[in-house]
C-alpha positions as CSV (number, residue, x, y, z in Angstrom):
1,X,-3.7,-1.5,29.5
2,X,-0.5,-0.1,29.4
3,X,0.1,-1.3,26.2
4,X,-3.1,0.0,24.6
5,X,-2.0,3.4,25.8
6,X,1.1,3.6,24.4
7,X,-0.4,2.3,21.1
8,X,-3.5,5.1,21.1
9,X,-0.4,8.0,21.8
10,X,1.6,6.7,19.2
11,X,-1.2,7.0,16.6
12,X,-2.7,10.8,17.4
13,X,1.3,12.0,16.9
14,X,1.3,11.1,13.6
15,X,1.4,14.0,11.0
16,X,-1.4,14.6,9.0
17,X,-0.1,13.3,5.3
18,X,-0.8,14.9,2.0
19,X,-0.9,11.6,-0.3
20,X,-4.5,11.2,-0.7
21,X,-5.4,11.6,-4.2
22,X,-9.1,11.7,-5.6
23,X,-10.0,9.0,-8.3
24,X,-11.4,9.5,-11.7
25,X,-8.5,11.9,-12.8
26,X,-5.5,11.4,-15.2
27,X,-2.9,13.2,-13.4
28,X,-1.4,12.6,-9.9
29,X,-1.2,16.2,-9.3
30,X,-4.2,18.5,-10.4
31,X,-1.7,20.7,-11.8
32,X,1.7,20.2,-13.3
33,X,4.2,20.9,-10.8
34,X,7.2,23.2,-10.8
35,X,10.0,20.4,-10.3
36,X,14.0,19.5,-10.4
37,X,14.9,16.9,-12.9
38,X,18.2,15.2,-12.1
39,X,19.9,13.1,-14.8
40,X,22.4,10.4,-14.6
41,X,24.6,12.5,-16.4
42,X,25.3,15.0,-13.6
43,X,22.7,17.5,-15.5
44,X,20.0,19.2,-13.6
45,X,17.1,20.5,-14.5
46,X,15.6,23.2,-12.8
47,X,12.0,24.6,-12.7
48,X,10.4,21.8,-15.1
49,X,6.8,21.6,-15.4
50,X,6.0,18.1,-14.3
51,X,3.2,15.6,-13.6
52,X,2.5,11.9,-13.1
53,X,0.3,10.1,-15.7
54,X,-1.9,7.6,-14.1
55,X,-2.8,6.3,-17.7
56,X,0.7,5.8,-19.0
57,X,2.2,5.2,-14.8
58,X,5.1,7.4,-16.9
59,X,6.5,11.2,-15.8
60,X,5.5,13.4,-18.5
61,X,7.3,17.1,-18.8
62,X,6.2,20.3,-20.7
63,X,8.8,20.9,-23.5
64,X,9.3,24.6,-23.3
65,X,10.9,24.6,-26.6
66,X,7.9,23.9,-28.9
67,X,5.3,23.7,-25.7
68,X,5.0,19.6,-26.1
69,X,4.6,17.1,-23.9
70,X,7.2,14.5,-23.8
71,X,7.9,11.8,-21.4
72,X,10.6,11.0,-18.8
73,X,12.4,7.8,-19.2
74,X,14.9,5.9,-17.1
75,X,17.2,6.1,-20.3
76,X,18.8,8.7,-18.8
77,X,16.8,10.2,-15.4
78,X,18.0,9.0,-12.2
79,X,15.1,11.4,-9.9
80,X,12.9,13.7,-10.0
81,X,12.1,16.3,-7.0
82,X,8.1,17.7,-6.4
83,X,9.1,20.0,-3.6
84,X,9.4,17.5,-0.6
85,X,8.6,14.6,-2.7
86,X,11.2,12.4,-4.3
87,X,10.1,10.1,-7.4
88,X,12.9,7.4,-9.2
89,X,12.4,6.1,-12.1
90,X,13.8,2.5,-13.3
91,X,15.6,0.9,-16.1
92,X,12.3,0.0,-17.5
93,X,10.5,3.4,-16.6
94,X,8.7,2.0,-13.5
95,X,8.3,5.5,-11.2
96,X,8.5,4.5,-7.4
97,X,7.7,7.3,-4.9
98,X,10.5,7.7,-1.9
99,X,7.8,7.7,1.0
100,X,10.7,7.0,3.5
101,X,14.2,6.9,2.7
102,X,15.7,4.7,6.2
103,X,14.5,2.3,6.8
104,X,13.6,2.5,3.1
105,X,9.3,2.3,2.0
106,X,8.4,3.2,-1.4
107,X,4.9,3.4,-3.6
108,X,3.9,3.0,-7.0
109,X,0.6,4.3,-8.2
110,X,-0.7,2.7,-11.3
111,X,-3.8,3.5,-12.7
112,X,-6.5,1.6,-13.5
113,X,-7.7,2.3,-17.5
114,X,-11.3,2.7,-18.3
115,X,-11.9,3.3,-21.9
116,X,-15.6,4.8,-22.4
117,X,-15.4,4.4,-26.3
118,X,-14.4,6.5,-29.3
119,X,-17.4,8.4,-30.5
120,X,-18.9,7.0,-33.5
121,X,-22.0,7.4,-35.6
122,X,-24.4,9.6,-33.7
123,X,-22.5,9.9,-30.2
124,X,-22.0,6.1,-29.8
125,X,-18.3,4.8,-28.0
126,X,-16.9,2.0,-29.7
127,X,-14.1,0.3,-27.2
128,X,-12.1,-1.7,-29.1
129,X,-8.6,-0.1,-28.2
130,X,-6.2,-1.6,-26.0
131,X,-3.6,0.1,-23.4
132,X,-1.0,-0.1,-25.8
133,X,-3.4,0.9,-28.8
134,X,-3.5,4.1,-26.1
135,X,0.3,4.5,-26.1
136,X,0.9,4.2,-29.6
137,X,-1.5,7.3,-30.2
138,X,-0.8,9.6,-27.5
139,X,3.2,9.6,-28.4
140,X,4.5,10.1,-31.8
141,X,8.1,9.5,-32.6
142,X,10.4,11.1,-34.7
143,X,12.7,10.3,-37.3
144,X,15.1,10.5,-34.7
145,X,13.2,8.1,-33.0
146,X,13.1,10.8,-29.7
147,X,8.7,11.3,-28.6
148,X,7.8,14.3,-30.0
149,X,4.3,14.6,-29.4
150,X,1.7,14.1,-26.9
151,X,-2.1,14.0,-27.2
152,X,-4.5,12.2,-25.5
153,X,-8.3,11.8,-25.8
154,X,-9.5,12.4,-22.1
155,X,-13.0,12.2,-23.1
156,X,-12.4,8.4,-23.6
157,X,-10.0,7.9,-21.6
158,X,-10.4,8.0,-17.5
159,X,-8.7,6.2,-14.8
160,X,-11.4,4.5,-12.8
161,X,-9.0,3.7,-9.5
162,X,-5.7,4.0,-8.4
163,X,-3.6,0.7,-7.3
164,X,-1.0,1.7,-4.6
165,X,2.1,-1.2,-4.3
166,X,4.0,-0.4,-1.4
167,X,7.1,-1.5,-1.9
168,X,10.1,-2.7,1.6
169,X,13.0,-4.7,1.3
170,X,13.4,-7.9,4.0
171,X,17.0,-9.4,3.5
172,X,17.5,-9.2,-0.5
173,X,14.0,-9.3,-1.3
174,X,11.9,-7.2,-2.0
175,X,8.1,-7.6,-1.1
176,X,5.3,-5.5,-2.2
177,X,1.5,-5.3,-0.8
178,X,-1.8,-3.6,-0.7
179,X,-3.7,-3.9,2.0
180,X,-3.1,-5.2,5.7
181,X,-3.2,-8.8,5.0
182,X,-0.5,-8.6,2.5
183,X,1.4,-6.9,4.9
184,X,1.2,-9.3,7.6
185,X,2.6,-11.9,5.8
186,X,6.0,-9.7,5.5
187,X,6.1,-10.2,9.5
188,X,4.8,-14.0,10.3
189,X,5.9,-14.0,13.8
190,X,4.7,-10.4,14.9
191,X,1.3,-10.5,12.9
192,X,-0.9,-10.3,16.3
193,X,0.9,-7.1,17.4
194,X,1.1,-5.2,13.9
195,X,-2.8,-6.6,13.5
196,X,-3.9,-5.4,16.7
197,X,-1.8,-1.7,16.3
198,X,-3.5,-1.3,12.9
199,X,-7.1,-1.3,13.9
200,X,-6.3,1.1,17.5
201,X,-4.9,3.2,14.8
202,X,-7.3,2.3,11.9
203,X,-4.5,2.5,9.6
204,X,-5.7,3.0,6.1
205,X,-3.9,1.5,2.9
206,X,-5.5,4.5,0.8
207,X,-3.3,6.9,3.1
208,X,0.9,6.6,2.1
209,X,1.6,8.5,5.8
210,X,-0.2,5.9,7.6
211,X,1.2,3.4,6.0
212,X,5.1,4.5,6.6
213,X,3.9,4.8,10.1
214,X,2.5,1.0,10.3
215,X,6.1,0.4,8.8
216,X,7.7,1.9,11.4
217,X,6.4,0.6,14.2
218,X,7.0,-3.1,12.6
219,X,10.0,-2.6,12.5
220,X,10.8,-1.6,16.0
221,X,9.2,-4.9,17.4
């Protein structure tokens, strides 16, 4: 009893998160955010207009030089800052969300591609283009070989979900999951008590805050 207590406390002081985000849109932020771009130079970048793309999982800034939209690789950017949020982008441009830097929990949101069709003859969508059929005509590359442009269809083009990978490291590993199941697996011999805190708290997998906090109580068993 005194058990179930402590567990109903410990989920009514957790603070309300702001990682929800509604489906069927192309952005991870409604708007593009004011943000700080820090390379691996030593260069920062101050007051960038930013946002997520859930079609291309890729960081995409506004140019102010020629008002473009050009992407952020992991060429040569080690973070990037949305006010409290912190975003790092890989070697191969994976973006991973900081949810929690000790002990360490991160999130990448990939979205899931519907294509409704390019209009044809007499309003009718023909979907016959691939993902990477998608990349190739929303970026345009110079003779430089630097993107240089950005344009996207978003009448064909919608996400129709977005897949959350949590991301911990155990030992050298790192494990990813999705849902509570997957999770459990990450703690074999304490599955009963993380199982039975997860539904008094009705911890939901949709929710990044929630999550963390299901992390953090694991690992204080």
């Amino acid at each position: 009893m005194k058990r179930l207590l402590i567990i109903s406390i410990a989920c009514f002081t957790v603070i309300c998160g702001t990682f929800a985000q509604k489906k069927n849109e192309i952005f991870l932020f409604e708007e593009f955010q004011k943000g700080q771009v820090f390379f691996k130079d030593g260069r920062q970048y101050n007051d960038v207009d930013v946002n997520y793309s859930l079609l291309l999982n890729q960081f995409l800034f506004i140019d102010a030089t020629d008002n473009t939209l050009k992407p952020l690789t992991g060429e040569n950017v080690r973070l990037i800052q949305v006010k409290n949020r912190y975003f790092q982008i890989s070697e191969k441009d994976n973006v991973r969300e900081i949810l929690q830097p000790d002990p360490l929990i991160s999130i990448e949101y990939k979205g899931k591609l519907h294509d409704k069709g390019a209009k044809g003859a007499y309003g009718v969508r023909d979907k016959t283009s691939s993902v990477d059929e998608l990349r190739s005509y929303v970026f345009t590359r110079g003779g430089s070989g630097t993107y240089t442009q950005f344009n996207i269809d978003e009448e064909r083009w919608t996400v129709s979900d977005i897949i959350k990978n949590y991301q911990i490291t155990k030992g050298k590993k790192t494990k990813t999951f999705r849902n509570l199941n997957q999770f459990l697996k990450v703690y074999p011999k304490l599955q009963n008590q993380i199982e039975q805190y997860a539904n008094e708290c009705s911890i939901d997998f949709d929710n990044a805050t929630q999550v963390v906090q299901l992390y953090n109580y694991a690992e204080s068993l």
